[in-house]
C-alpha positions in Angstrom: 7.3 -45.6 1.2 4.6 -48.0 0.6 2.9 -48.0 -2.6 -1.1 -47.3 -1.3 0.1 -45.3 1.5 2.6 -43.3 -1.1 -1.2 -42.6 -3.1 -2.6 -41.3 0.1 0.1 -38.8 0.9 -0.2 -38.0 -3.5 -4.2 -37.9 -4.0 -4.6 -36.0 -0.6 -2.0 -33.5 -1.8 -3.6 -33.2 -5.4 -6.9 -32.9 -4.1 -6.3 -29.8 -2.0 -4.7 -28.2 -4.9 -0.9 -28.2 -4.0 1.6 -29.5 -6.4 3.6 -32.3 -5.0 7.1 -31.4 -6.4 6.1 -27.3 -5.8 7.6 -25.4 -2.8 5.5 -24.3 -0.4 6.2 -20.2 -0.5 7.9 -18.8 2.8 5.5 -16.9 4.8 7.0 -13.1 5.9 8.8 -13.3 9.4 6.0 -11.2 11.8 3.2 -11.0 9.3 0.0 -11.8 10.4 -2.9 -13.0 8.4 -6.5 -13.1 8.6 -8.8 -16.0 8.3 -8.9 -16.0 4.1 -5.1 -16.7 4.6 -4.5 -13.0 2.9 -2.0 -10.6 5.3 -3.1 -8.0 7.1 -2.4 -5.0 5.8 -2.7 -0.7 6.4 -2.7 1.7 3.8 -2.8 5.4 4.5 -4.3 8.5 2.4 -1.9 11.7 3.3 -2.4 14.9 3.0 0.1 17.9 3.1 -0.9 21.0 4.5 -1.8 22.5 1.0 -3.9 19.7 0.6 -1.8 17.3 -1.9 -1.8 13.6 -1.9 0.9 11.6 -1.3 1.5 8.6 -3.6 4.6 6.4 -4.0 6.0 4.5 -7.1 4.5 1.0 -7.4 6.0 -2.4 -9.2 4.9 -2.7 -12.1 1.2 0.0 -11.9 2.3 3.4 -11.6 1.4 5.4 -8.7 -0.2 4.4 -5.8 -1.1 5.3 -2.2 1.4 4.1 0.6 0.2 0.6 2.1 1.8 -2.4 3.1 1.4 -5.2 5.9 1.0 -5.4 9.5 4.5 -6.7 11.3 4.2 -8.0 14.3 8.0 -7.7 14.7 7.6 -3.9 14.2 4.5 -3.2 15.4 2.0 -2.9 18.3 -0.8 -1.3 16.3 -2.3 -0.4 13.0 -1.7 3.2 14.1 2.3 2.4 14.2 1.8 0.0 10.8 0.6 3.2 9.3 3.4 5.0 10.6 6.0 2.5 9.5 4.5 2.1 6.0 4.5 6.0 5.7 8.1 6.6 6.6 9.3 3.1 5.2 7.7 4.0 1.7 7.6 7.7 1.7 9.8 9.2 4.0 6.8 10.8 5.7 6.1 11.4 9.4 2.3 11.9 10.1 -0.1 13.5 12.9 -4.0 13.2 13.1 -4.2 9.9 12.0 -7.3 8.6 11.7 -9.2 5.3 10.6 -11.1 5.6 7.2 -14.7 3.9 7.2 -14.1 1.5 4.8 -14.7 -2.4 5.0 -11.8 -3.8 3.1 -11.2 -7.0 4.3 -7.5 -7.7 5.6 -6.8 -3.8 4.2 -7.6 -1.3 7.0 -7.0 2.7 5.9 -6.5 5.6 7.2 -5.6 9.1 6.0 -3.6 11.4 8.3 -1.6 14.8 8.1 2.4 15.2 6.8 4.1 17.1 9.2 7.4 16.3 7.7 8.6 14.7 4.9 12.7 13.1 4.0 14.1 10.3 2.9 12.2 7.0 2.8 13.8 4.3 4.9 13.1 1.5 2.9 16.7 1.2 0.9 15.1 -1.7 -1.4 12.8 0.5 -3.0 16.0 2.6 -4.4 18.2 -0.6 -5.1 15.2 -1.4 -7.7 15.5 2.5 -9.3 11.7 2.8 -8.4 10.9 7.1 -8.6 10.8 8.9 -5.3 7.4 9.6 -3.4 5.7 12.5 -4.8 2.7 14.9 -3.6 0.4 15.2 -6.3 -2.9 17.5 -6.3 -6.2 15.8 -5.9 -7.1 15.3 -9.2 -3.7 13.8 -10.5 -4.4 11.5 -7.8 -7.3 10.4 -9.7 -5.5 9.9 -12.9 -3.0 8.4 -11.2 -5.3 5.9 -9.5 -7.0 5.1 -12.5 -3.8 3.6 -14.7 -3.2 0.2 -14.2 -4.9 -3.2 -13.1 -8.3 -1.7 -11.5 -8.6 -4.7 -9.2 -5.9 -3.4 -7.4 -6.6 0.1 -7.3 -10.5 0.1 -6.5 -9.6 0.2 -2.9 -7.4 3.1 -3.5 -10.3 5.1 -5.1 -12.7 4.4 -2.2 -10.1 5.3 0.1 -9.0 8.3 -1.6 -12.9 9.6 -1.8 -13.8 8.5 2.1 -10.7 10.3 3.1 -11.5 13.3 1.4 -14.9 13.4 2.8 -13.7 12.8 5.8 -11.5 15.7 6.2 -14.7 18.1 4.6 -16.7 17.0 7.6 -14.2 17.8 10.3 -12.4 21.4 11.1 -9.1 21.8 11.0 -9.3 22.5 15.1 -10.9 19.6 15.3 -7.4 17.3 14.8 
């Protein structure tokens, strides 16, 4: 390559920030992303009939609510992304689902009633020994919600609270 064009291809590369011997990373087959380049994602608050939470073991920050990104491969909606991230993560098949009024960016939630609950279907979450899904009372899922990076959780909390106000405002014959 020649020499001044070969400091093009380098200081253009440089000066947007990429590293010129780094690997660009592989972006998910059927994932879809908004404009700030971060993935578009659902995440779901749900309730049993006894009114416990449902949270599922995270990484590396204990227990969180179920959420995970929109597939375009799977998915026609964020109804059925709620759906799959429930069942995938949780084992849990949900009814009255419903869109919680919360601007999150790329992260849309909702919070919904379990009408039945088995085995999650995503296998990878047992190959890495993480605990099974677990319905927790209202107030561990505070607790819960509160160990760990905050950043990440915030959104949790919010969604947590508008879900639960939610549900106050509306009568059970109303779902």
């Amino acid at each position: 390559m020649h020499p001044i064009l070969l400091f093009l291809v380098l200081g253009f590369t440089l000066t947007i920030g990429a590293s010129p011997t780094k690997q660009l990373e592989t972006v998910k087959s059927g994932s879809v992303h908004g404009a700030d380049s971060s993935r578009i994602r659902c995440g779901v608050v749900a309730f049993n009939p006894d009114g416990s939470v449902w949270m599922v073991a995270a990484k590396t920050e204990g227990w969180i609510l179920p959420k995970g990104g929109y597939d375009t491969d799977k998915d026609h909606n964020m109804i059925e992304c709620v759906q799959r991230e429930a069942m995938e993560e949780a084992g849990l098949t949900l009814s009255s689902i419903y869109p919680l009024d919360l601007d999150e960016g790329t992260l849309h939630w909702y919070t919904a009633k379990v009408t039945a609950d088995g085995p999650r279907t995503d296998k990878n979450l047992d190959e890495e020994g993480r605990p099974l899904p677990k319905p927790v009372k209202v107030p561990q899922a505070w607790n819960a919600l509160r160990e760990g990076s905050q950043k990440k959780k915030a959104t949790m909390h919010r969604a947590l609270s508008a879900a639960l106000s939610f549900w106050k405002s509306v009568s059970i014959g109303e779902c």
